[in-house]
N, C-alpha and C positions, 0 to 999 in steps of 0.2 A: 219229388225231384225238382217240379218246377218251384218250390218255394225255395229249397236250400240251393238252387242258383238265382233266384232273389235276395236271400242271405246272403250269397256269397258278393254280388254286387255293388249289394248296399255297404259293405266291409270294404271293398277294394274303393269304392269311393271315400270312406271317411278314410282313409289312408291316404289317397291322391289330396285330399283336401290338408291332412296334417301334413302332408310333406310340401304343398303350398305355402301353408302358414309357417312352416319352417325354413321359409325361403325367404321372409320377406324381412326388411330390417335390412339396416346397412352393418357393412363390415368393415372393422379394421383388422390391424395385427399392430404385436406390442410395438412395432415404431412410432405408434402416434402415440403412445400413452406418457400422460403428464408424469406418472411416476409409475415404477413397477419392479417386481423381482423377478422377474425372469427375459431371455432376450429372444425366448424360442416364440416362433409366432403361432398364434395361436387365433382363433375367428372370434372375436368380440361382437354380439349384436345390440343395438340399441331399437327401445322402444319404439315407437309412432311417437312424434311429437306432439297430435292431437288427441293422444289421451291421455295426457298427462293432465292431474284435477288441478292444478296450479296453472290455468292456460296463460299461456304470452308467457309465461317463466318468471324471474326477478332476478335486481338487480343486485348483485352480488357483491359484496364487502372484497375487491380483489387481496387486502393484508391477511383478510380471515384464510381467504383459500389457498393463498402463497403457505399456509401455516399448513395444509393439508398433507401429511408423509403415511408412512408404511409403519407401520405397528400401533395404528390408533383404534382405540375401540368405538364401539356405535357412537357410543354417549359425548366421547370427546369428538366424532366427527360431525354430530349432528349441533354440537356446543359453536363449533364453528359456520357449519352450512346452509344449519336448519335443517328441517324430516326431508326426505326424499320428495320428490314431485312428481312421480310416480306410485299407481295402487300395488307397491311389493310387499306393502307389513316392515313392520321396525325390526322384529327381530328372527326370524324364520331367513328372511330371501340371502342370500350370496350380494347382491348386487344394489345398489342405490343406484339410481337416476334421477339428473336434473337435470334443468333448463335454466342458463345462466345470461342474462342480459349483458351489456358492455359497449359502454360508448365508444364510436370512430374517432371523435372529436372534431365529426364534419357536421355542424351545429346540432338539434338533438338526434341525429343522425345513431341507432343502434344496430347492433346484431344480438342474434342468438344461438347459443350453442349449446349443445347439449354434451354432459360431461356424467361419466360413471364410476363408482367407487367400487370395487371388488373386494368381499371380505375373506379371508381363510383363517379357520381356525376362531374364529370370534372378532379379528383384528383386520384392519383395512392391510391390499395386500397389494392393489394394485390401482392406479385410476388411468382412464381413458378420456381420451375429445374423440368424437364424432367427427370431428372435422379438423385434422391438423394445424390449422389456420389459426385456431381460435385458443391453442394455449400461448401464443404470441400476445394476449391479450394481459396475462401475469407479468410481462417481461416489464422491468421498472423503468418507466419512460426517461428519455435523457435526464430529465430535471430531479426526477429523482436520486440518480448513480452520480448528477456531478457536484462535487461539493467548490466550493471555492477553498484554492487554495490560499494556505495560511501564509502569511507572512512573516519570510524567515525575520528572524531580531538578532542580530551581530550581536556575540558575543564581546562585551569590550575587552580591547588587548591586553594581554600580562606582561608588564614589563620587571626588565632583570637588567641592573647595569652593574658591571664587572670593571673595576680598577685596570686601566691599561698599565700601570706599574705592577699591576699581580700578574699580568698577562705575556710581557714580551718584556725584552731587554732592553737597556734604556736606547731611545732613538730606534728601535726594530721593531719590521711589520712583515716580515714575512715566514712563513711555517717556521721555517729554522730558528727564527726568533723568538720562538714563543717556550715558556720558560715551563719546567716540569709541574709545576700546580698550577701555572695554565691551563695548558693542557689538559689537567685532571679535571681543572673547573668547567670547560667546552665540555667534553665528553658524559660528562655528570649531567649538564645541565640538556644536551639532548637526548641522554635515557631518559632524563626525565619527561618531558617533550613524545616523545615517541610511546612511555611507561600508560601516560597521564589523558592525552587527549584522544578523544574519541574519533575527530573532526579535525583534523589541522587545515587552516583557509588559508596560513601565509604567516611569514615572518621576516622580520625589518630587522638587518642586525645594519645599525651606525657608528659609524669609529669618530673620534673628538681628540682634539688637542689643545693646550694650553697657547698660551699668545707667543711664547716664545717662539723666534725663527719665524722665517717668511711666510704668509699666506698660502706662497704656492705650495711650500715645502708640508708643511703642515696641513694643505686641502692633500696631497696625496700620500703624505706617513696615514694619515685618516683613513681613505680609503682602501688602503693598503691592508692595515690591521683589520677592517671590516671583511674583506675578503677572504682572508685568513679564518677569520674566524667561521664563514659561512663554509669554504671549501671543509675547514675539520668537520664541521657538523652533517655535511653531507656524507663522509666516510665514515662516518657514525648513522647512517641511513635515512637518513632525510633525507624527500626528494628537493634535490634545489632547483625544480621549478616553482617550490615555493618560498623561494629564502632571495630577499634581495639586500646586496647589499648597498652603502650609502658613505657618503666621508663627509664628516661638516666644517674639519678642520677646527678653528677659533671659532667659530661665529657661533656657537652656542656656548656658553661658558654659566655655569653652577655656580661659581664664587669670583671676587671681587681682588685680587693684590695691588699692593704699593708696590712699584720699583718697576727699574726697567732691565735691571742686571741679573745674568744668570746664576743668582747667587744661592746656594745652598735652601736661607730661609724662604726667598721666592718661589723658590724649583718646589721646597717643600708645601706651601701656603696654595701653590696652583695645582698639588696635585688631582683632588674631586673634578679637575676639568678635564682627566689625561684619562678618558674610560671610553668604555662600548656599550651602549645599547641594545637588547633585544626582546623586540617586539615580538609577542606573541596571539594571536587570532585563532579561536577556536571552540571547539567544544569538548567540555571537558565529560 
């Protein structure tokens, strides 16, 4: 009797003793795990850090471990980690454990963390930090996420100039003036516009007239027509925040005539100077 309650003691102690050792070790739950398939929490324990046969840990490739996911097998994880730093065996244990070095870049100033890989199935299934803190460590320091931005390159403008004789009636600038394949030619020409660019940055439409009649008369038949033609092309859906118009009048002139009289041949010989311009900016 007295020995089998010696037995019996000696039993309730290695008990009290396995339910010690199965106490010690820290915990997390899947919130701190660098990756994982499941959200339910569950008690993750990690080794002693001093018995691990790799003492002080190493310094770890952080692109290798950024490369670490879910459905990798030993071979591909140990390709990236190197074996475990832990005595678990390569291919029997569930679980990998290391010891990961990582500089603060408070001069050779380190930490160490320890991090664990869970396999199911043959395949990594889950990894953990010991220490929440310490997968801030993967996170791609500024310099790495900022790139310099590129520098945009203008597209050069496409320019289209349209006969003001194809355009409006003779001396007329306003909508009502503008002549039935006018018309058709605006309209055309901002499907295309609207068809074509990816990017529209702006468009320049300028009205021109021949030398004939006054400066002033001719600085605004000019503008007049140029107007015109922006207003049609906005009812045609273009925003005309980007359409500006311009009048230049005579002062730019494409050809050269003799004469001072409004005479058929001159009226004819000055026509290429009686048109609109339109500038166009963008990406096609």
């Amino acid at each position: 009797m007295k020995n089998r309650n010696i037995i019996l003691s000696a039993l309730a102690a290695s008990v009290l003793a396995l339910a010690g050792c199965g106490s010690t070790g820290s915990t997390v739950d899947t919130t701190n795990q660098a990756y994982g398939a499941s959200a339910e929490k569950q008690q993750i324990r990690f080794p002693d850090a001093g018995s691990a046969w790799l003492k002080g840990g190493t310094f770890i490739d952080v692109e290798q471990l950024r490369r670490i996911g879910r459905g990798m097998t030993k071979n591909q994880v140990r390709e990236l980690i190197s074996y475990p730093h832990f005595g678990e065996g390569l291919f029997g244990p569930r679980e990998w454990d290391y010891l990961f070095n990582f500089r603060t870049g408070k001069g050779d100033e380190f930490v160490t963390c320890q991090y664990k890989v869970v396999f199911k199935d043959g395949v990594s299934d889950a990894m953990y930090w010991k220490e929440p803190g310490c997968a801030d460590y993967l996170k791609p320091k500024v310099a790495e996420v900022v790139r310099p931005a590129p520098v945009p390159v203008a597209a050069p403008a496409q320019k289209v100039t349209l006969g003001a004789d194809g355009l409006f009636r003779f001396d007329g600038g306003a909508l009502g003036d503008l002549l039935p394949e006018g018309r058709t030619k605006i309209e055309r020409l901002a499907a295309d516009i609207k068809g074509n660019f990816t990017q529209l940055q702006g468009i320049v439409v300028t009205g021109h007239t021949d030398r004939l009649g006054s400066e002033s008369y001719n600085d605004a038949l000019s503008l007049a027509r140029a107007n015109t033609v922006r207003d049609l092309m906005v009812r045609q859906g273009i925003d005309g925040k980007l359409i500006r118009a311009a009048g230049e009048g005579e002062r730019r002139p494409v050809v050269q005539c003799d004469g001072s009289q409004a005479k058929p041949a001159l009226v004819s010989c000055l026509q290429p100077n009686r048109r609109v311009d339109i500038e166009v900016s963008g990406q096609r």
